[in-house]
N, C-alpha and C positions, 0 to 999 in steps of 0.2 A: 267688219270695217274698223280701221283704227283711225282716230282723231288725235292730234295731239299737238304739241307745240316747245320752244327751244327758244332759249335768251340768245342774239348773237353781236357779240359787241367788237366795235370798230374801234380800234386807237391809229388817229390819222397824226401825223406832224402839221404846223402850222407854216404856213396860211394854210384855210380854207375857207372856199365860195361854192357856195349852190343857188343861182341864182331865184331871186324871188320877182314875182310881178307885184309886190308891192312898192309903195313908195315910199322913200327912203327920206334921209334928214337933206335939209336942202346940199345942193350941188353932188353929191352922192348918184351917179349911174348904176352901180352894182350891189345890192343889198342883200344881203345873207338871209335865207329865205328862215321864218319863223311860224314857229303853230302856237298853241294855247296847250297846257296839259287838261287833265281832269278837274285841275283847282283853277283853272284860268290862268295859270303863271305862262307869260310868255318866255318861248324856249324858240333857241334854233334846233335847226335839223336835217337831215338828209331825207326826201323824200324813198318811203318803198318801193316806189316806182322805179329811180333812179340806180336802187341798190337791184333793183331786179333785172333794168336791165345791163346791168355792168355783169351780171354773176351769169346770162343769158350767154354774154359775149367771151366770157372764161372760158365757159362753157366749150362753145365752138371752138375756141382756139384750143384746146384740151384735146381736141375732137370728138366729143362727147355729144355730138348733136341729137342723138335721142333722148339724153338727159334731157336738153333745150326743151324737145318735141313735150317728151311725157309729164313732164314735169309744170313747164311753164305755160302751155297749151298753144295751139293755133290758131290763125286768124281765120275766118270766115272763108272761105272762094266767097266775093261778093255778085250778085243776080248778073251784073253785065259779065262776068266771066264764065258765066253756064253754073253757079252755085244757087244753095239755095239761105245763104246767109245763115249756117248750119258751125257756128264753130267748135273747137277743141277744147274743151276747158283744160285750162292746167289744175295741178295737185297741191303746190305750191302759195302760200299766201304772206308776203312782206308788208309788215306795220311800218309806219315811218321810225327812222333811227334817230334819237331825240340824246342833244346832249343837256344829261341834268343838273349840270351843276355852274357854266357858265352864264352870269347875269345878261340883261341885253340892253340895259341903261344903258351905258358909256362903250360904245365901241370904236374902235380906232380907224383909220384910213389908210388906202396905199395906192400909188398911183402907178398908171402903166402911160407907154406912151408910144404914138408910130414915129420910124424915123423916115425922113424923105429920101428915098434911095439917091436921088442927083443930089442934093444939096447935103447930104450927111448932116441936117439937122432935124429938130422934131417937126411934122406936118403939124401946117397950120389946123388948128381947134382937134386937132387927133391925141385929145387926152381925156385919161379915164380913171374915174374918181371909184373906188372899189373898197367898200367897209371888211375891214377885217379884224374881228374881236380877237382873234388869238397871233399871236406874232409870231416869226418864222423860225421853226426850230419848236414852238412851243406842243405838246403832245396834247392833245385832245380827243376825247372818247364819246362815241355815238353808241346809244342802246336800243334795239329794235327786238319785236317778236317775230320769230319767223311760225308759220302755222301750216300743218299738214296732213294733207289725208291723203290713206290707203288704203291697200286692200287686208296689211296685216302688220303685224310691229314688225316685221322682217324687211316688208316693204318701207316703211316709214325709218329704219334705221338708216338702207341705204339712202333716201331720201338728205337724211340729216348730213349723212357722209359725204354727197355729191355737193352738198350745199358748202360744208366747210371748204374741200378743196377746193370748190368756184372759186371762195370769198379768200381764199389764199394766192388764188391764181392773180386778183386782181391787182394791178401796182399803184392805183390811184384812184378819188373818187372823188365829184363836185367840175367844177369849171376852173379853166387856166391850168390844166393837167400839164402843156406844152412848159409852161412857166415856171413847173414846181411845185404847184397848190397842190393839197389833197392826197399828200404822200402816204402810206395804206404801209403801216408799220407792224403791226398784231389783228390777229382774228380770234377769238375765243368763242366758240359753240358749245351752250350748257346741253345737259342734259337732257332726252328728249322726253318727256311728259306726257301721257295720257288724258285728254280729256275726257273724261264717260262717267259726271258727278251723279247719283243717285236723284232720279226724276220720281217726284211726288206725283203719282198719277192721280188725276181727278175720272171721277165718273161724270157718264152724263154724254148726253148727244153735243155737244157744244163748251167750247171754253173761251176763257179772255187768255189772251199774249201778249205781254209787253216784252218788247224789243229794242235794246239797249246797246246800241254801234259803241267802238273803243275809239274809234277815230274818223274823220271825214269821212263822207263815201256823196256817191254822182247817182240817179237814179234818174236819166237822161229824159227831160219833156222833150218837146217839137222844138227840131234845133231852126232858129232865125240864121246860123251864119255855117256851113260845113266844115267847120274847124271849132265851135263852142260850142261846148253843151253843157246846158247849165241844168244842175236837179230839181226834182222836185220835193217839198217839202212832206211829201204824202208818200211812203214806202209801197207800191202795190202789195196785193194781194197774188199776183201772178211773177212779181220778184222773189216772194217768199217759197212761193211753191218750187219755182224755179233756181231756186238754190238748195230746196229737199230734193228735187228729182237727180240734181248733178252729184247731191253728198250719196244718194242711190244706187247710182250706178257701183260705188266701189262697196256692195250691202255684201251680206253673207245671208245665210237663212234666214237671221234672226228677225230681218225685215222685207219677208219676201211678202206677206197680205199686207206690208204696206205699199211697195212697192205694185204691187196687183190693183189698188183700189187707191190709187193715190189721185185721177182723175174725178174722181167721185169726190174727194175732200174739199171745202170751203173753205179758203185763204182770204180773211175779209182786209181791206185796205189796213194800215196802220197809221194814225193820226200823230201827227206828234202835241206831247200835251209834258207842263212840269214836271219834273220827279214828284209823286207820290198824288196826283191830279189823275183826273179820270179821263177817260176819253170824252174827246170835246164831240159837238154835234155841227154837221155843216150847216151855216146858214140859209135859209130856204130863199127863193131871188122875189120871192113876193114882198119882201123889205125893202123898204123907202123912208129917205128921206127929203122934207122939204126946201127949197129957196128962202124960204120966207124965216124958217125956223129950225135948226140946222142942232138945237138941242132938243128933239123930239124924234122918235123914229115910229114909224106905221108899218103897219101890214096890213096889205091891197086885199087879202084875203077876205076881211071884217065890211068894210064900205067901200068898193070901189068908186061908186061914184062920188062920194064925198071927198078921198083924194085926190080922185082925179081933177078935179077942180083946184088943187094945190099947188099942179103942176110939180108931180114928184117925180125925183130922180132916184132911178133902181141900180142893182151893185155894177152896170154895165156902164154908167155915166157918172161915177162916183169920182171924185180926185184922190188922190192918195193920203189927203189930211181926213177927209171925210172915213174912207176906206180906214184908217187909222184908227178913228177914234171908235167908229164902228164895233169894230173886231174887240178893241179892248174894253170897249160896254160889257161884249158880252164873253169875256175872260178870254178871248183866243191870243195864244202869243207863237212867235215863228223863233225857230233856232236860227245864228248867224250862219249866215254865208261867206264862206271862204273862194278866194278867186286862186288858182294855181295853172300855169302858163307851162304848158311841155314841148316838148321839140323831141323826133326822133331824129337818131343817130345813123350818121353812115358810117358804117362798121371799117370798112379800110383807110376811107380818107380821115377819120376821127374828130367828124364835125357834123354841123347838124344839118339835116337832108333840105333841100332846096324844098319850100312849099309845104313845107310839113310839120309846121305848127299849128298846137291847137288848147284850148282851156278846158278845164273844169270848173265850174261855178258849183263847189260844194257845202253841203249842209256839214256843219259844226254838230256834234252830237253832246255837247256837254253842260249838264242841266236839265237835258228832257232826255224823256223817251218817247217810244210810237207804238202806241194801243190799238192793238186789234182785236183779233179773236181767231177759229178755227170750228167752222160744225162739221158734224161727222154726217149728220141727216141723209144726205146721196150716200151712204153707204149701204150696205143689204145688211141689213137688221142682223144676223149671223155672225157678223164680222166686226160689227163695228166696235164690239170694247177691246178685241187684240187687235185693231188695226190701231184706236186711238191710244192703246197702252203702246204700241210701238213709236208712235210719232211724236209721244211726251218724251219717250226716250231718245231719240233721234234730237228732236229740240233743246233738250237739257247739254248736249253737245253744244250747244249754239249753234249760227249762220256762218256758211265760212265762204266766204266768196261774193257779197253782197254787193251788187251796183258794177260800175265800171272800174270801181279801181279797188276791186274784191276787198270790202272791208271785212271786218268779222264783228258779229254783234252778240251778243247775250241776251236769252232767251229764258222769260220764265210765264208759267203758266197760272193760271187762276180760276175757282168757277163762274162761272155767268149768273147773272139774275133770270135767266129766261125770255123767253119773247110772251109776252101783254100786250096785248092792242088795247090802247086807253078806249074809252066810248064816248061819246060826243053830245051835248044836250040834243044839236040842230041834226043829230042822227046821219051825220055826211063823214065821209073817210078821207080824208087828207093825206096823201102821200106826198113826200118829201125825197126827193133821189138825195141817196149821201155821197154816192159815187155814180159815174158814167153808166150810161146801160145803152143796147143797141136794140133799140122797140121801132125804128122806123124803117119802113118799108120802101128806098128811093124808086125801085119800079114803078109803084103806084103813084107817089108823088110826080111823075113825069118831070121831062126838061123844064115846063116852066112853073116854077114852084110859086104857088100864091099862099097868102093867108089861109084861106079856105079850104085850099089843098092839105095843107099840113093841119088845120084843126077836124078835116075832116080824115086824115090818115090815124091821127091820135084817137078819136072817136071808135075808130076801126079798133085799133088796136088795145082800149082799155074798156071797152062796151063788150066785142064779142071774142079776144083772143087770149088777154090776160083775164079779165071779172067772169069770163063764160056767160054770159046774161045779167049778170048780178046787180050792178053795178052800170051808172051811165055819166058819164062823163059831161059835166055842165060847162058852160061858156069860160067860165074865170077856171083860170091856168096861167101858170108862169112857165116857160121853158127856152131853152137855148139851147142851141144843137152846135155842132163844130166836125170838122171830117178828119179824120184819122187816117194815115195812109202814107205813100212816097215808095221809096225804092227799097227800102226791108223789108215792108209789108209785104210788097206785091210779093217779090220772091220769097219768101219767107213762108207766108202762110196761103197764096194764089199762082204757086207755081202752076204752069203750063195750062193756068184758065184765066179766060180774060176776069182783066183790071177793073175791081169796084171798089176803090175808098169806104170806110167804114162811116157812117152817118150816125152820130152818137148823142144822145140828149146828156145833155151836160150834172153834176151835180149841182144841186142846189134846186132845181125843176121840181115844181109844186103843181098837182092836180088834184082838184078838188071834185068828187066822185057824190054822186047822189046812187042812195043805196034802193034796189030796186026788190031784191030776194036777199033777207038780213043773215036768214041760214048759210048760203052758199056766201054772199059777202065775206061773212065773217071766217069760214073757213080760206078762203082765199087771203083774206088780210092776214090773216095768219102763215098762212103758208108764204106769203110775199117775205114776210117777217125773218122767217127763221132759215130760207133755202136764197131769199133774193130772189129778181123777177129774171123767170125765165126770157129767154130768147121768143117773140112772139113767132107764130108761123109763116108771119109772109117776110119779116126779116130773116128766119133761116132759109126760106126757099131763095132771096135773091142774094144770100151771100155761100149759098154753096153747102150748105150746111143739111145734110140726110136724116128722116124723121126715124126713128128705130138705132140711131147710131151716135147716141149724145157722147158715148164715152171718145168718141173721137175728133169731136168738134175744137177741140182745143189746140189740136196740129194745124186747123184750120183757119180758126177765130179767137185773137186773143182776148175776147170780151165777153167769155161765157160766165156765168153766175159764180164759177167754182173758183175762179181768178179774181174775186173780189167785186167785181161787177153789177151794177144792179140790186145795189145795196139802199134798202128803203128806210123810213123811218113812217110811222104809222101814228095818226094825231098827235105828232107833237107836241110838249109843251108852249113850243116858239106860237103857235098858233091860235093860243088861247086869249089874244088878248089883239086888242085894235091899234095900242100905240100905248110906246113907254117912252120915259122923260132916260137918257142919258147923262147918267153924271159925269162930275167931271174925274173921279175914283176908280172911275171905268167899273161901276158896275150898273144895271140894267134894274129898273124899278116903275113900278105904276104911278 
């Protein structure tokens, strides 16, 4: 497999406009769309998006439509067209094209205007205010990475080849192409580069990951609007895997055990935390704060009914100053969000397709990065130090295709401290979900779901299917559940069986366990620890999921352990105390 990558720079003439959805200086309609670089300096730019799909449309008109095909990938057949939401990945990956040397203090204006075809004057209020930093005639240069993988540098040359002559073939690029803007002067494509840096392997069942994007990228939650999707700030565990299984496909030998046993591996979620800051811990939802006293926070854990009498509010009834002050008590901070507004092109008429708008609300990667980890543990003992020596290999490549608008991230590995389950004076196990897990059983729950029903579905499920005996589930528990599902799902992973939405216990869901058999307890806490909680057995029976055939459940269910899921955290430190005073320094103290 070869990875690698090529500098390819644009010198446009001036004007140029790429539109932006931000907002601009007053009276200003058309704002020249801008990013941040790595030092925060604000830059314009041509989005990768933009550049890819102009070289897409070269392309075709070249005739070269297999290029298009192989290169830049295809879309799904989606479920209602008899698919199964199965798409193409393309080979191909465009960074944004960034000019770096134009300021974006003072930039200039230029106006367009309609005329009234009867009266041969301008339409009333048909004028249009359009920032333009570089004046007409003036040359200005866009620099982008373009990123590639193949099957071999033979492959990846012509790749490079096909790319120059697209970006030659195109006469213009940005908006107001009709008018003149964005006239495509020179194209210069560097040298094509190997990435395949020397991976420091670690031994060991298990490592830490930090994962470090060059640029925006979309990692889409449950969209509110079918045209928005906004990311989320937590990387999966089943994103990451899902961009080693795609870099896989184009493997040679050298990664065929990993490619065999790449189900078996543990992709745990990735947090985002400061550069050189640790991975953060999700806060458990048995945290409260009061009405009365709004500089102190509890845990319902310690004295339920003493707060209860406080009249506390839990993280579901929080307001967002609250929520705020919260988070940065106890060091969590969130990367910015970038909003970007697209429109696809109709290719003949050269504008933009009726109804076929839509945004990204992307995470900024500049400043942090997203700590995870990787266990080998599901692997057969035989295999696992040339499976994991292959996959620190694979990773030292970095991610090449990450999220929806295939970012590329950097990837470096570390050892682990190991899984320890703290011990507890009052001798009880505290579990804390750090991520999502699928532990309930909606058959049994029946249609009409009470209290009862679901504390006594839980009892089921951590008394006799997770703890095997061990372990009994006492009254005080926090949890939230939420359903997963829609028109990917179904088709996706319930092809041509009926439709069951995923029923998911939420992160942050605390059960507090009284230990019954401390031998088996303890090996179980343990095993929760370092593999995450399996799928119980009446949740695989009612989602379809075969006992003897775990290696395949993941075509099925994307919520199995190995996709990051079911990620626990074992007496906590957060649980060790009744209530802390919240400074106002945001840090967290007795």
């Amino acid at each position: 497999m070869y990875a690698g990558s090529f500098e390819a720079t644009l010198q446009l003439r001036g004007p140029v406009v790429s539109h932006s959805s931000a907002v601009g200086g007053y009276g200003i309609d058309t704002v020249m769309a801008r990013t941040r670089d790595e030092n925060g300096q604000e830059r314009y730019y041509l989005a990768g998006t933009l550049i890819k799909g102009r070289l897409g449309e070269a392309w075709q008109e070249l005739g070269r439509q297999d290029w298009r095909d192989d290169f830049l990938g295809l879309a799904s057949p989606g479920g209602e067209e008899g698919g199964r939401n199965l798409p193409r990945r393309g080979t191909v990956f465009f960074g944004d094209f960034v000019d770096g040397k134009t300021a974006t203090g003072a930039s200039c204006t230029r106006f367009r205007v309609r005329i009234d075809e009867q009266m041969g004057s301008v339409q009333h209020g048909m004028v249009q205010v359009i920032e333009s930093p570089w004046r007409s005639g003036e040359p200005v240069t866009f620099v982008g990475t373009v990123r590639v993988l193949a099957e071999n540098g033979d492959k990846a040359a012509e790749v490079r080849g096909a790319v120059e002559r697209g970006l030659n073939w195109i006469a213009a690029a940005g908006a107001e192409q009709s008018a003149g803007f964005g006239r495509l002067e020179k194209v210069h494509c560097g040298d094509l580069e190997e990435r395949r840096p020397p991976a420091t392997i670690i031994a060991g069942d298990a490592v830490e990951m930090a994962i470090t994007p060059t640029e925006p990228f979309c990692l889409a939650l449950r969209r509110i609007a079918k045209n928005m999707f906004g990311s989320s700030e937590v990387i999966p565990g089943g994103a990451v895997k899902g961009v080693v299984a795609e870099m896989l496909k184009l493997r040679g030998a050298e990664y065929s055990e990993l490619s065999d046993n790449l189900y078996a591996i543990r992709f745990l979620h990735a947090f985002p935390a400061k550069l050189e800051k640790k991975r953060p811990e999700v806060l458990p939802l048995s945290l409260a704060i009061v009405p009365a006293d709004k500089t102190r926070i509890y845990n319902a854990v310690h004295d339920w009914l003493a707060i209860e009498a406080l009249e506390p509010a839990f993280d579901v009834d929080w307001k967002d100053q609250d929520r705020a002050r919260v988070y940065a008590a106890f060091g969590l901070e969130s990367a910015d969000m970038e909003l970007r507004v697209r429109t696809a092109i109709e290719g003949e008429a050269r504008r933009a397709k009726d109804e076929d708008l839509f945004g990204y609300r992307m995470a900024v990667p500049h400043g942090f990065r997203w700590c995870g980890g990787v266990s080998f543990a599901g692997v057969p003992e035989l295999k696992r130090g040339i499976v994991a020596r292959q996959l620190q290999e694979l990773l030292a490549m970095g991610l090449f295709g990450l999220g929806k608008t295939k970012a590329w991230a950097k990837v470096e590995c570390a050892p682990t401290a190991g899984a320890v389950v703290r011990g507890r004076a009052d001798g009880r196990i505290i579990v804390t979900l750090q991520t999502a897990a699928l532990l309930l059983n909606p058959g049994r729950l029946g249609a009409d779901v009470s209290m009862d029903a679901v504390k006594k579905e839980y009892e089921t499920v951590w008394n006799l299917e997770l703890g095997d005996g061990s372990v009994e589930l006492e009254d005080l528990y926090f949890q939230r559940t939420a359903l997963a599902g829609g028109g990917y799902f179904r088709h996706r992973f319930q092809h041509d069986l009926q439709y069951r939405p995923f029923l998911l216990t939420e992160a942050g869901s605390v059960f507090v366990l009284r230990v019954r058999n401390a031998d088996v307890a303890a090996v179980k806490a343990k095993e929760w620890l370092i593999r995450g909680l399996p799928i119980p057995k009446g949740a695989r029976s009612f989602y379809y999921l075969r006992d003897g055939e775990e290696s395949t459940w993941w075509d099925h269910c994307p919520f199995v352990r190995e996709n990051g899921y079911g990620e626990v955290s074992v007496n906590s430190a957060l649980h060790d105390w009744a209530s802390h005073d919240l400074k106002e320094d945001g840090d967290v103290r007795e």
